[in-house]
Residue, then its C-alpha position, 0 to 999 in steps of 0.5 A: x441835320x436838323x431845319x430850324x424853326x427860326x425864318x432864316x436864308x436856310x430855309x430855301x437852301x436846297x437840300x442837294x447843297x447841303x449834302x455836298x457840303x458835307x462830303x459826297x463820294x463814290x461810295x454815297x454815289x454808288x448807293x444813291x444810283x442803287x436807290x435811284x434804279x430801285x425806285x425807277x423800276x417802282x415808278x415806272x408802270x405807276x407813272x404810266x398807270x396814273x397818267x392813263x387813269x387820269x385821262x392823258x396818255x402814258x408817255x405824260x406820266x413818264x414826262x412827269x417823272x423825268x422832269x418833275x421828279x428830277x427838279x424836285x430832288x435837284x432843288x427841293x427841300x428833302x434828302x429823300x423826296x421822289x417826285x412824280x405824278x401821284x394817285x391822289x391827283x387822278x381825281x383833279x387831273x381826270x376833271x380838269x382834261x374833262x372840262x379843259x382838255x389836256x392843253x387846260x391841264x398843261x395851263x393849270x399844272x403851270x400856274x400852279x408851280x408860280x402859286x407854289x412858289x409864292x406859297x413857299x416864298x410867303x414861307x406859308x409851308x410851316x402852316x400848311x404842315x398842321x393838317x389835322x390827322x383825322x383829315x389827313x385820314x379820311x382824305x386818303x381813304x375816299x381818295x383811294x376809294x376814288x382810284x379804285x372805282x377809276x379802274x373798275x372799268x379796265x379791270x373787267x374789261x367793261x366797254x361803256x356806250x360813252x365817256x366815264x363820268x368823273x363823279x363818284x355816283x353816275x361813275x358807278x351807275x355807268x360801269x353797272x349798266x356795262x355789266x353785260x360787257x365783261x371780258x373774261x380775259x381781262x378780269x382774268x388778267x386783272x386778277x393774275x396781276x394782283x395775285x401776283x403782286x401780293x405773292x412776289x411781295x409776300x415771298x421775296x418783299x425786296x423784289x420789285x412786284x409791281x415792275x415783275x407782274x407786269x412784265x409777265x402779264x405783258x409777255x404772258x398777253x402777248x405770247x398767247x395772243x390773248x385778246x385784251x386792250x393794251x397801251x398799243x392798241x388805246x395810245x398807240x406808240x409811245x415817243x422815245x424822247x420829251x417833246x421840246x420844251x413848250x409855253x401853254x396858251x396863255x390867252x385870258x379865257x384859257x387862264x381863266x378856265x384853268x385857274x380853279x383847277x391850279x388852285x386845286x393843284x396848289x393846295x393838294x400838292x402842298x399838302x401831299x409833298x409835306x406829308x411825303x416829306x414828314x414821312x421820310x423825316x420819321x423814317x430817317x431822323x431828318x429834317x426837311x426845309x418845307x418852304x425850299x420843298x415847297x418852291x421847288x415843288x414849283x418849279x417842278x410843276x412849271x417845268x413839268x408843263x413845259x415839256x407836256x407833264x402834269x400834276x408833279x408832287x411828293x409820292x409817298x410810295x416812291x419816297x419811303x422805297x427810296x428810304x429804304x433803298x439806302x439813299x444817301x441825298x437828292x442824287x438818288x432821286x435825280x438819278x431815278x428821273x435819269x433812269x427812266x429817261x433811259x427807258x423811253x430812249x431805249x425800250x418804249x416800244x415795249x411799253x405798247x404791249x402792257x394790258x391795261x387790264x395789268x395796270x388797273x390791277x396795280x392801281x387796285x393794290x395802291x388804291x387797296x395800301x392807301x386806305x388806311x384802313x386800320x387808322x380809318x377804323x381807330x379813329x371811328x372808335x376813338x371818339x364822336x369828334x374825331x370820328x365826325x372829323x373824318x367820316x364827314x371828310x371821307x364823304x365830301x372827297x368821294x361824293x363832292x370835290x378833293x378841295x372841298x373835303x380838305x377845307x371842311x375837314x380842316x374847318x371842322x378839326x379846327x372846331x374840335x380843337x378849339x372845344x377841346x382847347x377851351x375844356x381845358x381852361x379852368x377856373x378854381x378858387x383860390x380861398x374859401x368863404x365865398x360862393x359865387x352863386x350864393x354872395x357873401x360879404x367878403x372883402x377879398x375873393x381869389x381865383x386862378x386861371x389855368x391854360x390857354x384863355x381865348x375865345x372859346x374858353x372866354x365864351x364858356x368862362x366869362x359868365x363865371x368870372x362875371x357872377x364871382x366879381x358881383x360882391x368882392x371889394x378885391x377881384x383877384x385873379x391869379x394867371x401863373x398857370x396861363x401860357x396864351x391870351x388872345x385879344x378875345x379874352x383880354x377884350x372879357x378882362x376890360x369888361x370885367x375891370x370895368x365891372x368892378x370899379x363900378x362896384x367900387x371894387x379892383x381887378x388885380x392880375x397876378x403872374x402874368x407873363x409879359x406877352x399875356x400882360x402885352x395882350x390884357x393892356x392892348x384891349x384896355x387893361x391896365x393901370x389903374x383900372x387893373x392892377x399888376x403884381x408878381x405875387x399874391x403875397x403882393x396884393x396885401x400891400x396894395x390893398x394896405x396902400x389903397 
């Protein structure tokens, strides 16, 4: 039930194994296809939703689905992950079709199943797990604001005088000088959409709203003949099966142009599949392999290319809908990809008739669930780091670069921790009659270290340890309550030894742990120039001895 901490072979072992292993019969089978047609119905018009937002057509998205959200449940690491194409990528995929074209996508997608993979076989998936929650936050509020603007233009119908922009500031001045081009009827439908959606889930919330709204936003557009864009009329029919499978050009110039955007890939869709997977940890008691989720992420993203697919990741959404569907395992996910298989062979051509006004409208209610806004707000509140944590991140997602956002707000995180870390060590005295900022005469003068002793905290209480060792013949330092050393801080304690033999003094260390005393002795301090013992009791008879 459970993954453990410790490297072993099991920590790539696919999770559908492990639960054939222990008994799969018609009974979780039943479940599972119950699941799986549950979550189908939820995935399809957001896989088409997402696809057209992010610049491809819809048949992409449902290419995404089938083969990427059946490799990962196949051969991932979690009991319950759905994978597919995810709103957090419309921003990345939308940039990369810009510079690259839709062939580039396919390349990047690709390369980034390969970085996955190495990423999983490194067994890097255990790090990639320690996201601070404030980033984590301010990640997904900006990129929600992102989806949202992405879908203002079908929304009300807007017809710009050219491509939308991909950046967050010219996107709006384009849509604001289209004003004038609103339709009533698509805002109108829009708007049904929404309402729709809000009320199916507030008065049946076992329903599939999203699937129903569109549906009769479909039936009502098309019966009534009312005049807004629909995928038929902007994609034209929608193919009844995958396209054979299919290498990318692979030239070193398209390589090249592809990379920055696979590397983009690769560290969000670690994250987002992650994430996705501790969510349905927390909802189930489980445990998932990240470094098997993390290959078989991988391999979803190569074989997602092949067939014409993009970005394929962990969908949080879809993943806790499949929790709460009773999914007994990966077979539910493997069967949602089947399902909507089904779809396109047997109904895709009712798909031409879906208002993308309609579609706009769903991503509008994810992007509006996304947010967070209740924990954007807590953290604001909570304290100046942790709200300059996830403000600066917010910002940099929705006016810079995804990637950016991500790598500076874990790089600002990583400063809070460290100072609140280094707060939390503490030196004490130990005996009375000496004050360090005084002097004194005293022979002996004892002190105790309490938590973690590294860089930070070595900065902050270095000088304190440096002025205490000025007089005293018997430095002595009591390291009982110090869990953690690093080189930074032994490195002080060479120095400080140093010091007071000079002084014709001696540094003595107390309980120390072996991996503290292991760390003091590598940066060059030990015997004689320090001295170990187990107790303080211990520094009297060597002080007798000396």
């Amino acid at each position: 039930m459970t993954e453990t901490s410790a490297h072993t072979p099991s920590d790539f072992l696919p999770k559908l194994v492990t639960v054939l292993r222990e008994g799969y019969g018609l009974g979780k089978l039943r479940a599972d296809a119950l699941a799986g047609l549950t979550v189908a119905i939820v995935a399809l018009p957001l896989s088409m939703a997402i696809a057209i937002a992010s610049g491809v057509g819809p048949e992409r998205g449902l290419y995404t689905t089938i083969i990427g959200g059946f490799l990962v449940s196949a051969i991932g690491g979690s009991r319950y992950q759905i994978g597919g194409p995810a709103g957090a990528f419309i921003v990345l995929v939308a940039a990369c079709v810009m510079t690259t074209g839709v062939e580039g996508l396919i390349l990047a997608t690709f390369l980034s199943g390969f970085l996955l993979i190495a990423v999983g076989a490194l067994r890097l998936g255990t790090y990639i797990k320690f996201i601070p929650y404030p980033v984590t936050i301010g990640f997904t509020a900006g990129i929600a604001v992102i989806i949202f603007s992405s879908q203002i233009k079908d929304l009300f119908g807007l017809q710009l005088g050219g491509p939308e922009p991909a950046e967050f500031v010219h996107k709006l001045g384009a849509i604001w000088a289209a004003r004038g081009t609103v339709s009533v009827a698509a805002m109108a439908v829009a708007l049904a959409t929404v309402g729709l959606i809000l009320g199916v889930k507030r008065l049946r919330p076992g329903w599939p709203n999203m699937l129903i709204a569109v549906v009769a936003a479909s039936v009502v557009v098309a019966v009534f003949g009312i005049g807004v864009e629909t995928i038929g009329s902007r994609f034209g029919a929608l193919p009844r099966t995958p396209p054979a499978p299919a290498l990318p050009l692979l030239t070193a110039e398209a390589i090249w142009a592809a990379l920055p955007f696979a590397l983009s890939f690769t560290l969000l869709g670690a994250i987002e599949s992650l994430l996705s997977a501790v969510v349905a940890d927390g909802m189930t008691g489980r445990r998932h392999r990240s470094n098997a989720e993390l290959m078989a992420q991988g391999v979803a993203n190569i074989g997602s290319a092949l067939f014409g697919g993009f970005c394929v990741t962990g969908t949080i959404a879809r993943t806790a809908t499949n929790v709460r569907a009773g999914s007994q395992g990966p077979v539910s996910g493997m069967l949602h990809a089947l399902f909507v298989l089904m779809f396109m062979l047997l109904a895709a051509p009712l798909a031409g008739f879906i208002p993308l006004a309609a579609l706009a409208g769903v991503l509008a209610v994810v992007a509006w669930n996304m947010a967070e806004k209740e924990e954007l707000w807590g953290l604001i509140r909570s304290s100046r780091a942790d709200a300059m944590v996830v403000i600066v991140t917010f910002l940099l997602v929705v006016f810079r670069d995804l990637t950016e956002g991500i790598v500076v707000g874990f790089a600002l995180g990583g400063v809070v921790f460290i100072s609140r870390m280094s707060e939390a060590a503490q030196v004490e005295p130990q005996e009375a009659g000496y004050d360090p900022d005084i002097g004194g005469d005293a022979d002996r003068v004892t002190y105790r270290l309490r938590g973690p002793y590294f860089f930070g905290a070595a900065a902050r209480l270095g000088s304190v340890l440096d002025s205490i060792a000025d007089n005293p013949k018997a430095f002595v330092v009591d390291f009982t309550d110090v869990p953690f050393m690093d080189s930074s801080g032994a490195r002080s304690f060479e120095l400080l030894a140093h010091k007071v033999a000079r002084k014709g003094g001696q540094l003595y260390l107390v309980g120390c742990r072996d991996d503290v005393k292991k760390t003091l002795t590598a940066q060059g301090a030990r015997e004689p120039l320090v001295r170990f013992l187990p107790t303080l009791g211990a520094v009297d008879r060597a002080e007798a001895n000396r």
